[in-house]
HTML snippet that shows the backbone in 3Dmol.js (N, CA, C, O; Angstrom):
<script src="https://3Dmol.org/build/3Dmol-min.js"></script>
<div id="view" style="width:600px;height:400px;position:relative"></div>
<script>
const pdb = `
ATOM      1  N   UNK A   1       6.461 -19.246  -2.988  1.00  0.00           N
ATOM      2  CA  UNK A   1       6.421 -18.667  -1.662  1.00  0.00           C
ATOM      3  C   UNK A   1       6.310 -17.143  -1.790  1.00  0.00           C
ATOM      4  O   UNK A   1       7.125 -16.607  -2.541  1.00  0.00           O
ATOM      5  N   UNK A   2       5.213 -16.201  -1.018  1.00  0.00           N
ATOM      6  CA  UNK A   2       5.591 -14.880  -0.909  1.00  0.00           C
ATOM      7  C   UNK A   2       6.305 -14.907  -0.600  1.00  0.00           C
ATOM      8  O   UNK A   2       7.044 -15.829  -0.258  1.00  0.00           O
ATOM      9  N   UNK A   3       6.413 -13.291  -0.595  1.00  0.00           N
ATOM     10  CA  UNK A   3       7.330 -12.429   0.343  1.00  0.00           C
ATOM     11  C   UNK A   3       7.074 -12.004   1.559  1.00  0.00           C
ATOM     12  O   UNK A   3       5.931 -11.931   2.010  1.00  0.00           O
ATOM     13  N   UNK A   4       8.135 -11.684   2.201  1.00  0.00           N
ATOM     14  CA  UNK A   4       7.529 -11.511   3.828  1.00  0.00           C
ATOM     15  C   UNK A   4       7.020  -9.851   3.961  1.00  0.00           C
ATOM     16  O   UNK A   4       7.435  -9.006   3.169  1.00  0.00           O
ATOM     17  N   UNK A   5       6.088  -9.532   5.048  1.00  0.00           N
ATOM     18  CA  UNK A   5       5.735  -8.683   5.070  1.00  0.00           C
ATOM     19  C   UNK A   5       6.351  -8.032   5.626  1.00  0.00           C
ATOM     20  O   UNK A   5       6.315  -8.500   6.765  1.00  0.00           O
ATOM     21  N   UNK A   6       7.444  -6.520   5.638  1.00  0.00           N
ATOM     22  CA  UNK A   6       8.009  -5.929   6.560  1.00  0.00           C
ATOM     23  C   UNK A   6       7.375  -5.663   7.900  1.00  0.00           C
ATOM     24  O   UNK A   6       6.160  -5.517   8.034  1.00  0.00           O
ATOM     25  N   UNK A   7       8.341  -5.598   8.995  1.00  0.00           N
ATOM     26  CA  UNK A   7       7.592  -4.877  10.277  1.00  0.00           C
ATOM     27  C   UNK A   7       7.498  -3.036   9.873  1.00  0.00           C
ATOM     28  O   UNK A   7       8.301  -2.179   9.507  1.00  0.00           O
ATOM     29  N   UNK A   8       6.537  -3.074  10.082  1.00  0.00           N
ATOM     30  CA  UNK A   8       6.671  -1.512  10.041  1.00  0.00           C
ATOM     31  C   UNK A   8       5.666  -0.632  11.173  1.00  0.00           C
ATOM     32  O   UNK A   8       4.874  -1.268  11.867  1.00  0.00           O
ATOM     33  N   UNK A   9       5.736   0.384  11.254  1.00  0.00           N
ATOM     34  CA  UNK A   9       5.316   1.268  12.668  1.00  0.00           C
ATOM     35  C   UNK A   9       4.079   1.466  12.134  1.00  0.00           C
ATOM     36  O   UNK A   9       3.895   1.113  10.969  1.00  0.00           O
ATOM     37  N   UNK A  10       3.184   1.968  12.768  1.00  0.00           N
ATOM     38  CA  UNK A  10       1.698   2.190  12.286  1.00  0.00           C
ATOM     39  C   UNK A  10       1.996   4.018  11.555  1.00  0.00           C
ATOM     40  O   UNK A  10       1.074   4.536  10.924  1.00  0.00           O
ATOM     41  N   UNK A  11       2.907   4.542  11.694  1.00  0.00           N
ATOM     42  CA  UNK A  11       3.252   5.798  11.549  1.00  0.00           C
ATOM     43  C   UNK A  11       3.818   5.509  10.105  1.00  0.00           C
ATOM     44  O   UNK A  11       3.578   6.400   9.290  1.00  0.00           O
ATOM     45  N   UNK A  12       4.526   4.423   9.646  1.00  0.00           N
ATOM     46  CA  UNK A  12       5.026   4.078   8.176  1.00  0.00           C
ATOM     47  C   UNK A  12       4.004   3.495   7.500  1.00  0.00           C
ATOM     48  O   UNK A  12       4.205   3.288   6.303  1.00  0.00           O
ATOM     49  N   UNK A  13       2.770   3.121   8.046  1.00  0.00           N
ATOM     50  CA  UNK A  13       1.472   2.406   7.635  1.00  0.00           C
ATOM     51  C   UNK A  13       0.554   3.312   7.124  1.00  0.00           C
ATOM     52  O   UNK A  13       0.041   3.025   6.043  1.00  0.00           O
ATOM     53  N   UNK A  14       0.244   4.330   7.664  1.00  0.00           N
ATOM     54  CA  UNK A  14      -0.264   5.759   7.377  1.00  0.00           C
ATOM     55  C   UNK A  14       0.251   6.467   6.088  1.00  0.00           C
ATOM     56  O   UNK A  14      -0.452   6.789   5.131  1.00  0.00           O
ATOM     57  N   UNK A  15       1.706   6.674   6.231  1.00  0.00           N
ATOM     58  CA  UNK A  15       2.544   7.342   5.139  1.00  0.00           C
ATOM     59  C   UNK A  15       2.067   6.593   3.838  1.00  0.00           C
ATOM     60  O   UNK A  15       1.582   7.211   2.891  1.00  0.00           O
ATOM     61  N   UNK A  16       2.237   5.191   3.846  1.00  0.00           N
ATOM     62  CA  UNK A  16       2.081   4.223   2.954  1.00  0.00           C
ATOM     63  C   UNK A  16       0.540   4.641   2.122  1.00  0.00           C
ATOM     64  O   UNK A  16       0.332   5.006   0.965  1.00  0.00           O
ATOM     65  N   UNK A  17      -0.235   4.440   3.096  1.00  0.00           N
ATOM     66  CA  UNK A  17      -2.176   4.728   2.804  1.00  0.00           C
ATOM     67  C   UNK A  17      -2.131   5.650   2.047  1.00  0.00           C
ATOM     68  O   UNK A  17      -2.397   5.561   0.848  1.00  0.00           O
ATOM     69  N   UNK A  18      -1.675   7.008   2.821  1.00  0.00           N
ATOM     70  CA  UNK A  18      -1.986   8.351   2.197  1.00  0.00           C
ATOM     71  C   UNK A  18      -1.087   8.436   1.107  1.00  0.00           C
ATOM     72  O   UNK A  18      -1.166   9.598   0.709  1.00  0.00           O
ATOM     73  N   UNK A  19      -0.175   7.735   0.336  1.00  0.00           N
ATOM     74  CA  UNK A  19       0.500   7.886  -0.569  1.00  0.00           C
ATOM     75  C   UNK A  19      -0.522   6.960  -1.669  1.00  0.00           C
ATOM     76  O   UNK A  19      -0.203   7.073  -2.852  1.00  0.00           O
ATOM     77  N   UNK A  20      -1.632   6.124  -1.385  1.00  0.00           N
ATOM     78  CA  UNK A  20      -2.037   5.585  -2.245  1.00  0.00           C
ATOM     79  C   UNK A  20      -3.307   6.156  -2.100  1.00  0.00           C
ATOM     80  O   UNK A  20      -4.330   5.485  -2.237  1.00  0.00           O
ATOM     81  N   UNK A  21      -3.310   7.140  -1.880  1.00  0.00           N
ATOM     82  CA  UNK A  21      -4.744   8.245  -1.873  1.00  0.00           C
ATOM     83  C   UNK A  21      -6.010   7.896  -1.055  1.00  0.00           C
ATOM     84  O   UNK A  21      -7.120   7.920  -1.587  1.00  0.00           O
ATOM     85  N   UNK A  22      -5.767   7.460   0.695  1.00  0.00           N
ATOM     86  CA  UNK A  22      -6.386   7.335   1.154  1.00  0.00           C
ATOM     87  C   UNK A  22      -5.955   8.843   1.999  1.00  0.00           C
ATOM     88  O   UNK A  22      -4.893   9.463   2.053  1.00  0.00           O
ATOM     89  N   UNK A  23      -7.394   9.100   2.645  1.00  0.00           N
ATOM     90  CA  UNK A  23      -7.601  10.183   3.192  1.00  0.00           C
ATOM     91  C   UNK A  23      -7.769  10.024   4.996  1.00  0.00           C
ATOM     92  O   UNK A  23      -8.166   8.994   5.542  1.00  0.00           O
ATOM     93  N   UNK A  24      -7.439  11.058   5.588  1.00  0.00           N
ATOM     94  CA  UNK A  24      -7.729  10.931   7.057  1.00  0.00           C
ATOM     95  C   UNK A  24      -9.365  10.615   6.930  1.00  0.00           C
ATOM     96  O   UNK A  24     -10.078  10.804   5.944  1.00  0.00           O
ATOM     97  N   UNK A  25      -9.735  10.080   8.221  1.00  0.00           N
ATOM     98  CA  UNK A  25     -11.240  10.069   8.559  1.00  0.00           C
ATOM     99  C   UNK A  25     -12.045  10.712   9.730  1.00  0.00           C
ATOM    100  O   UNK A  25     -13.141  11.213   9.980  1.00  0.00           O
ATOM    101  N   UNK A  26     -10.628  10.340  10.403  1.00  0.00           N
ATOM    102  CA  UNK A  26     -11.299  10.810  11.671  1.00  0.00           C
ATOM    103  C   UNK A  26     -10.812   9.622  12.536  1.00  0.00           C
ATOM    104  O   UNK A  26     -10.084   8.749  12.063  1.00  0.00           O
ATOM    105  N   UNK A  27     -11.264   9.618  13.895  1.00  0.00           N
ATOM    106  CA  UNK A  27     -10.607   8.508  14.842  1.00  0.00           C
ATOM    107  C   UNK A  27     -10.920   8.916  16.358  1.00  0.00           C
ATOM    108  O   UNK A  27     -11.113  10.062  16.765  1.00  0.00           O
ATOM    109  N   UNK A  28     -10.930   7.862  17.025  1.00  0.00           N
ATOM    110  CA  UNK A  28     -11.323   7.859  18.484  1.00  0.00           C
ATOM    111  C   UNK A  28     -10.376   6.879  19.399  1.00  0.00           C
ATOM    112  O   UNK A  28     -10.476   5.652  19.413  1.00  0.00           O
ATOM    113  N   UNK A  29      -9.427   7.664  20.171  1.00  0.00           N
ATOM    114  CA  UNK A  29      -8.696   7.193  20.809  1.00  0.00           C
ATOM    115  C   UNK A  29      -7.283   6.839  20.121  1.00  0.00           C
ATOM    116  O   UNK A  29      -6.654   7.627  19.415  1.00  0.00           O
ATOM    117  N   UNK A  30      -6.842   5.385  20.476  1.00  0.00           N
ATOM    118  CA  UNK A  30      -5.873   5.043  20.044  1.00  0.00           C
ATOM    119  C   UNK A  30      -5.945   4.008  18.281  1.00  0.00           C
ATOM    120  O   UNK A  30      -5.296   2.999  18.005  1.00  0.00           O
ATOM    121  N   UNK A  31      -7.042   4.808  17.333  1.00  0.00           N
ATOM    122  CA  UNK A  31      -7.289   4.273  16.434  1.00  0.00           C
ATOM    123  C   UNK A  31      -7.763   5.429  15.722  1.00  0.00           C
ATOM    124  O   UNK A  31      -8.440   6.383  16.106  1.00  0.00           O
ATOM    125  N   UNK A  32      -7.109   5.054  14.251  1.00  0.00           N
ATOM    126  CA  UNK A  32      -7.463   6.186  13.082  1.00  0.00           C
ATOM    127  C   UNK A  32      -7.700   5.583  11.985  1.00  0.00           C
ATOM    128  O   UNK A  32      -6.991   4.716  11.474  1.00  0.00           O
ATOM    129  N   UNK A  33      -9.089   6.179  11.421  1.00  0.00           N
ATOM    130  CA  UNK A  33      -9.676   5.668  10.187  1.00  0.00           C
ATOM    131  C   UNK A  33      -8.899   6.355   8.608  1.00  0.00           C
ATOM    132  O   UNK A  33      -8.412   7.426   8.244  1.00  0.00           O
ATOM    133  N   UNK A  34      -9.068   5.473   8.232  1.00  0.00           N
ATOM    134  CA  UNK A  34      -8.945   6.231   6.424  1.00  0.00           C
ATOM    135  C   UNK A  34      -9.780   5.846   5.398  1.00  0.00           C
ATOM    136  O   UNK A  34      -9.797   4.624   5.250  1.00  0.00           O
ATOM    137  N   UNK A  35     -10.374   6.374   4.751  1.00  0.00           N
ATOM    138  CA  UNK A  35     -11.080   6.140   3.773  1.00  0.00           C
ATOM    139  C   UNK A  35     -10.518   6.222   1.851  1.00  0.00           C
ATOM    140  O   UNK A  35     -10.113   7.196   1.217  1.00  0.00           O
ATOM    141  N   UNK A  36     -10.650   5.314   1.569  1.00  0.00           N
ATOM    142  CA  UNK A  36     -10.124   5.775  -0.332  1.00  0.00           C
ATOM    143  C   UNK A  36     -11.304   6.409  -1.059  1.00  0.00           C
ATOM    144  O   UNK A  36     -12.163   5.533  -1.159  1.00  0.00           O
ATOM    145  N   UNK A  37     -11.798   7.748  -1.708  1.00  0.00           N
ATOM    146  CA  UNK A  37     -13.081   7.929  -2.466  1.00  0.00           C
ATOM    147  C   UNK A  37     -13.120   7.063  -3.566  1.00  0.00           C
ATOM    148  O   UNK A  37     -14.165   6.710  -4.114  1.00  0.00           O
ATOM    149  N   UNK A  38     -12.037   6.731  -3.882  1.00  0.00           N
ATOM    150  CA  UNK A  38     -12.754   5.892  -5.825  1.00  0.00           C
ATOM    151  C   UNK A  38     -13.221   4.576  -5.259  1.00  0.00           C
ATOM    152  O   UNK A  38     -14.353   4.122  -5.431  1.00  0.00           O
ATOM    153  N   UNK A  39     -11.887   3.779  -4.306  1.00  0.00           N
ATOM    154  CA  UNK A  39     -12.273   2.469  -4.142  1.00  0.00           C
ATOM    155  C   UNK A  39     -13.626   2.118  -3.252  1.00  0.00           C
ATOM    156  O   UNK A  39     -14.052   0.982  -3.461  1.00  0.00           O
ATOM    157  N   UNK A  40     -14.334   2.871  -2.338  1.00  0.00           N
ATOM    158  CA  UNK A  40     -15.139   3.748  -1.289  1.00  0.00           C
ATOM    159  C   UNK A  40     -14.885   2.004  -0.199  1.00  0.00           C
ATOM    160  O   UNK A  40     -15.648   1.049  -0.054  1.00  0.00           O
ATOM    161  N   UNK A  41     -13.428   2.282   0.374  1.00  0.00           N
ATOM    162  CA  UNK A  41     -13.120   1.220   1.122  1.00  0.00           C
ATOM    163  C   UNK A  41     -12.876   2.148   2.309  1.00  0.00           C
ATOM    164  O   UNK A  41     -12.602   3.327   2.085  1.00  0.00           O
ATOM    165  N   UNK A  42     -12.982   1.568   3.888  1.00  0.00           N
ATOM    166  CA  UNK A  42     -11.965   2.373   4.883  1.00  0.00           C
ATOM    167  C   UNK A  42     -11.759   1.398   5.614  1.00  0.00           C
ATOM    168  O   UNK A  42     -12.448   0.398   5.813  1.00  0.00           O
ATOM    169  N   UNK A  43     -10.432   1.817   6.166  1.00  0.00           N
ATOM    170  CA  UNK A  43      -9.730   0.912   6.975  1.00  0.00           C
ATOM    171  C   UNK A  43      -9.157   1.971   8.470  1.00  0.00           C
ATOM    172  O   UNK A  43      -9.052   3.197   8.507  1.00  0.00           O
ATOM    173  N   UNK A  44      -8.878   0.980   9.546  1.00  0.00           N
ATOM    174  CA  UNK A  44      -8.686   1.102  10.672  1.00  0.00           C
ATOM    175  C   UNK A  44      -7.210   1.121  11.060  1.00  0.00           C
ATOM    176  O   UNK A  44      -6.659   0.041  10.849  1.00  0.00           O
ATOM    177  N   UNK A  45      -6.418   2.087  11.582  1.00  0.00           N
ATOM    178  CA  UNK A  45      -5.443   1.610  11.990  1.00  0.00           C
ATOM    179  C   UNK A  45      -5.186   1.738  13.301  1.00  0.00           C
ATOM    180  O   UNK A  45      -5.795   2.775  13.562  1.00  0.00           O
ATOM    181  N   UNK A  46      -4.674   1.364  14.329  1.00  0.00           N
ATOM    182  CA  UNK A  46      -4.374   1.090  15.794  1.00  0.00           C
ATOM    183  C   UNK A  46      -3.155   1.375  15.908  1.00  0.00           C
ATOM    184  O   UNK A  46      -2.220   0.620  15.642  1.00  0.00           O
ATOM    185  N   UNK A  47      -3.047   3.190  16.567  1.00  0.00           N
ATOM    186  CA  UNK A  47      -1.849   4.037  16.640  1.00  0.00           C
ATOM    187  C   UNK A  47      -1.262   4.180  18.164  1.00  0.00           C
ATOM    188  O   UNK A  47      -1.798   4.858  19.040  1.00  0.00           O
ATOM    189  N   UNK A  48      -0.051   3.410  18.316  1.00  0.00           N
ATOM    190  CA  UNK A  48       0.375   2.935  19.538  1.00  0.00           C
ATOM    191  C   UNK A  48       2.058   3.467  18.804  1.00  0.00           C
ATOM    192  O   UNK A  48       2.651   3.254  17.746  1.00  0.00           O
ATOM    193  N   UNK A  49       2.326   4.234  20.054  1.00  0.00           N
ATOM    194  CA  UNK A  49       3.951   4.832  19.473  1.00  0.00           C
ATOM    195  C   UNK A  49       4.849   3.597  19.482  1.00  0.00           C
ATOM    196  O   UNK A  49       4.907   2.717  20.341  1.00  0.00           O
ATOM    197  N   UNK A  50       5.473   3.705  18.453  1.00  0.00           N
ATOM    198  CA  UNK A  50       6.800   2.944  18.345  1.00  0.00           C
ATOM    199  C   UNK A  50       6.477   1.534  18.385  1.00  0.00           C
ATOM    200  O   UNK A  50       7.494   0.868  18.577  1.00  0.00           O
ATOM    201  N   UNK A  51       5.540   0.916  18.284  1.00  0.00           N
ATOM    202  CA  UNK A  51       4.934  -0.149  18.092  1.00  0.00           C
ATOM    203  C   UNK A  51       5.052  -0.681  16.836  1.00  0.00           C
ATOM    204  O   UNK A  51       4.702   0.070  15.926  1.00  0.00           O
ATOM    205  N   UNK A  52       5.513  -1.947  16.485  1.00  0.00           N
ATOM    206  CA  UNK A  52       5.217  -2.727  15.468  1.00  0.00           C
ATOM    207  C   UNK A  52       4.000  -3.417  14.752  1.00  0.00           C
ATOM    208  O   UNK A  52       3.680  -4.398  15.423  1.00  0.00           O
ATOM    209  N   UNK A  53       3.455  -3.322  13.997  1.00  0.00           N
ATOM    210  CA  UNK A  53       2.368  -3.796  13.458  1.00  0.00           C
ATOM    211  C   UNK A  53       2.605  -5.072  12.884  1.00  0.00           C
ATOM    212  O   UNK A  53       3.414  -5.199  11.965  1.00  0.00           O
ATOM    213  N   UNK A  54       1.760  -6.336  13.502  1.00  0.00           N
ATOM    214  CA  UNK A  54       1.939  -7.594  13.571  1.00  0.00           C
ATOM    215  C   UNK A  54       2.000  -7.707  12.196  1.00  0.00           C
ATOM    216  O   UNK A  54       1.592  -6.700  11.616  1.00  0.00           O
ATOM    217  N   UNK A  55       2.489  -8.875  11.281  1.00  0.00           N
ATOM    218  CA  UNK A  55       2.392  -9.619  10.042  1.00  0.00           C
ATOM    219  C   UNK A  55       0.824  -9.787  10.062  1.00  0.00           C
ATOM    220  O   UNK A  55       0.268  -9.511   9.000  1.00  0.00           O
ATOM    221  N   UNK A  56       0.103 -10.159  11.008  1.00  0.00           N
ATOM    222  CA  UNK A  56      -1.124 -10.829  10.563  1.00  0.00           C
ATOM    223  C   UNK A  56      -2.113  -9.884  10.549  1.00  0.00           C
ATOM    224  O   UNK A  56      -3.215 -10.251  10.141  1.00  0.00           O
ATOM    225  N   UNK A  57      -1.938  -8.508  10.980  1.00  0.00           N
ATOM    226  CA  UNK A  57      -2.644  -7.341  11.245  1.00  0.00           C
ATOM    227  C   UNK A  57      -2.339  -6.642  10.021  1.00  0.00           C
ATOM    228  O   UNK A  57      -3.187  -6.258   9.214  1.00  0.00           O
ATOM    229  N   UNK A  58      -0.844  -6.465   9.897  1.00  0.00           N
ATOM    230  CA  UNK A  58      -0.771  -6.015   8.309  1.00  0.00           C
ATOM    231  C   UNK A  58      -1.660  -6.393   6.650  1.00  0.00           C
ATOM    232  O   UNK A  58      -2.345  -5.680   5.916  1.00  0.00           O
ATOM    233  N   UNK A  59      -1.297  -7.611   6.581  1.00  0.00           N
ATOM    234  CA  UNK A  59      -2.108  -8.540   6.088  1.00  0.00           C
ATOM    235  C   UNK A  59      -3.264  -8.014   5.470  1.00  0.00           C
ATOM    236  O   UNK A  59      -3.614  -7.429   4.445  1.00  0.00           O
ATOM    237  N   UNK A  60      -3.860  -8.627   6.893  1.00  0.00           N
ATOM    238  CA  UNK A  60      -5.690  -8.051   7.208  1.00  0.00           C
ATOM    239  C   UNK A  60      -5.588  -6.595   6.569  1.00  0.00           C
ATOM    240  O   UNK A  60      -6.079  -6.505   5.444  1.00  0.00           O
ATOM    241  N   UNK A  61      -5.098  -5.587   7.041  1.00  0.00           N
ATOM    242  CA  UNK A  61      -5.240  -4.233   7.009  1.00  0.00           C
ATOM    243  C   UNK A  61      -5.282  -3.818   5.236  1.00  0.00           C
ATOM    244  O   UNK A  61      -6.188  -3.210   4.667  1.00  0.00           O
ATOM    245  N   UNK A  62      -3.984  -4.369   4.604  1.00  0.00           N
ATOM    246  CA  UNK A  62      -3.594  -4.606   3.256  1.00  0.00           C
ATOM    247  C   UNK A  62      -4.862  -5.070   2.720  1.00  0.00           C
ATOM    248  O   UNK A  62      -5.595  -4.181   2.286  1.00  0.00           O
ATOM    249  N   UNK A  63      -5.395  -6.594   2.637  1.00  0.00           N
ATOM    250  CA  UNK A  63      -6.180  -6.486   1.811  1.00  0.00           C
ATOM    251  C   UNK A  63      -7.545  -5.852   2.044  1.00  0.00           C
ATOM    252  O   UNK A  63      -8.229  -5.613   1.049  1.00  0.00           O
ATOM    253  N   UNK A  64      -8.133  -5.476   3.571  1.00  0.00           N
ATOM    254  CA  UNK A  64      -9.267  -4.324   3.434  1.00  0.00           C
ATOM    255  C   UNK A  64      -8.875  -3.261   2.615  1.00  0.00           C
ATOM    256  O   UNK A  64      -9.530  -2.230   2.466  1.00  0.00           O
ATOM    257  N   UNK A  65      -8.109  -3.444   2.235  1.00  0.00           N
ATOM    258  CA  UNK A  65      -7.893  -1.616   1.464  1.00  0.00           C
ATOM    259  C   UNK A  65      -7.462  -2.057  -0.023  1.00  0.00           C
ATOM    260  O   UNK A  65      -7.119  -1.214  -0.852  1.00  0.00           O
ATOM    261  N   UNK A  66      -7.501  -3.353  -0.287  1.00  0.00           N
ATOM    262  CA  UNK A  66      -7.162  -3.581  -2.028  1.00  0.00           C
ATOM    263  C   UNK A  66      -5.790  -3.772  -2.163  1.00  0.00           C
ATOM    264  O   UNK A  66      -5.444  -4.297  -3.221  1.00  0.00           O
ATOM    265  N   UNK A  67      -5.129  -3.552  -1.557  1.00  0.00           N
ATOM    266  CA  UNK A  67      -3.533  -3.184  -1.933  1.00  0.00           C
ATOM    267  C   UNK A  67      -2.140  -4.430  -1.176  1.00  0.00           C
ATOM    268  O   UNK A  67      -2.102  -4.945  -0.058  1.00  0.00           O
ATOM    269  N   UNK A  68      -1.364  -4.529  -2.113  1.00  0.00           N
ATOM    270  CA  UNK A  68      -0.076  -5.314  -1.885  1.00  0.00           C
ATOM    271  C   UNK A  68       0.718  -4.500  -1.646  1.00  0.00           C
ATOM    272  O   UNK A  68       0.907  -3.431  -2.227  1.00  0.00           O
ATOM    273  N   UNK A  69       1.396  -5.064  -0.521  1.00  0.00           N
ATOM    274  CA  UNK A  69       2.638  -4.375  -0.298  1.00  0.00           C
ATOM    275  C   UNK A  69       3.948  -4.622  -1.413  1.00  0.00           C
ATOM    276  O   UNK A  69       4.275  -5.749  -1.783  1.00  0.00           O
ATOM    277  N   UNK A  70       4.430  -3.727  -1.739  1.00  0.00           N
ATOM    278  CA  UNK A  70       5.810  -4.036  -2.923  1.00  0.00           C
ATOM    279  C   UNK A  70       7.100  -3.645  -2.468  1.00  0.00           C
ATOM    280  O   UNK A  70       8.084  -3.811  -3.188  1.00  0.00           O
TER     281      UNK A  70
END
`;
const viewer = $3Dmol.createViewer("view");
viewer.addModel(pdb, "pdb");
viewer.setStyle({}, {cartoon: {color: "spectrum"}});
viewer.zoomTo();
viewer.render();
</script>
């Protein structure tokens, strides 16, 4: 069995990215892109205050970008 995916804020989702060397992109509205240069992946995140980011959105988001949560 995995592990469960924490709830976390789209604001701890960001911190997370840019700690694994994804970069701002740019963004329109209530959504902000990031891009990685080595992996040349980008991903979307949907920035709503104080909001939880679903398990199944996490997920998704995680593996567009290569990466497990630990």
């Amino acid at each position: 069995m995995s592990p469960r995916l924490p709830r976390i804020t789209a604001k701890e989702l960001i911190r997370f990215l840019k700690s694994q060397g994804f970069v701002h992109e740019g963004g329109k509205g209530s959504h902000q892109h990031f891009y990685h240069p080595k992996r040349r992946c980008r991903v979307t995140i949907p920035v709503h205050a104080g909001k939880i980011i679903g398990p199944g959105l996490l997920k998704a988001i995680l593996t567009q970008a290569g990466l497990e949560w630990k």
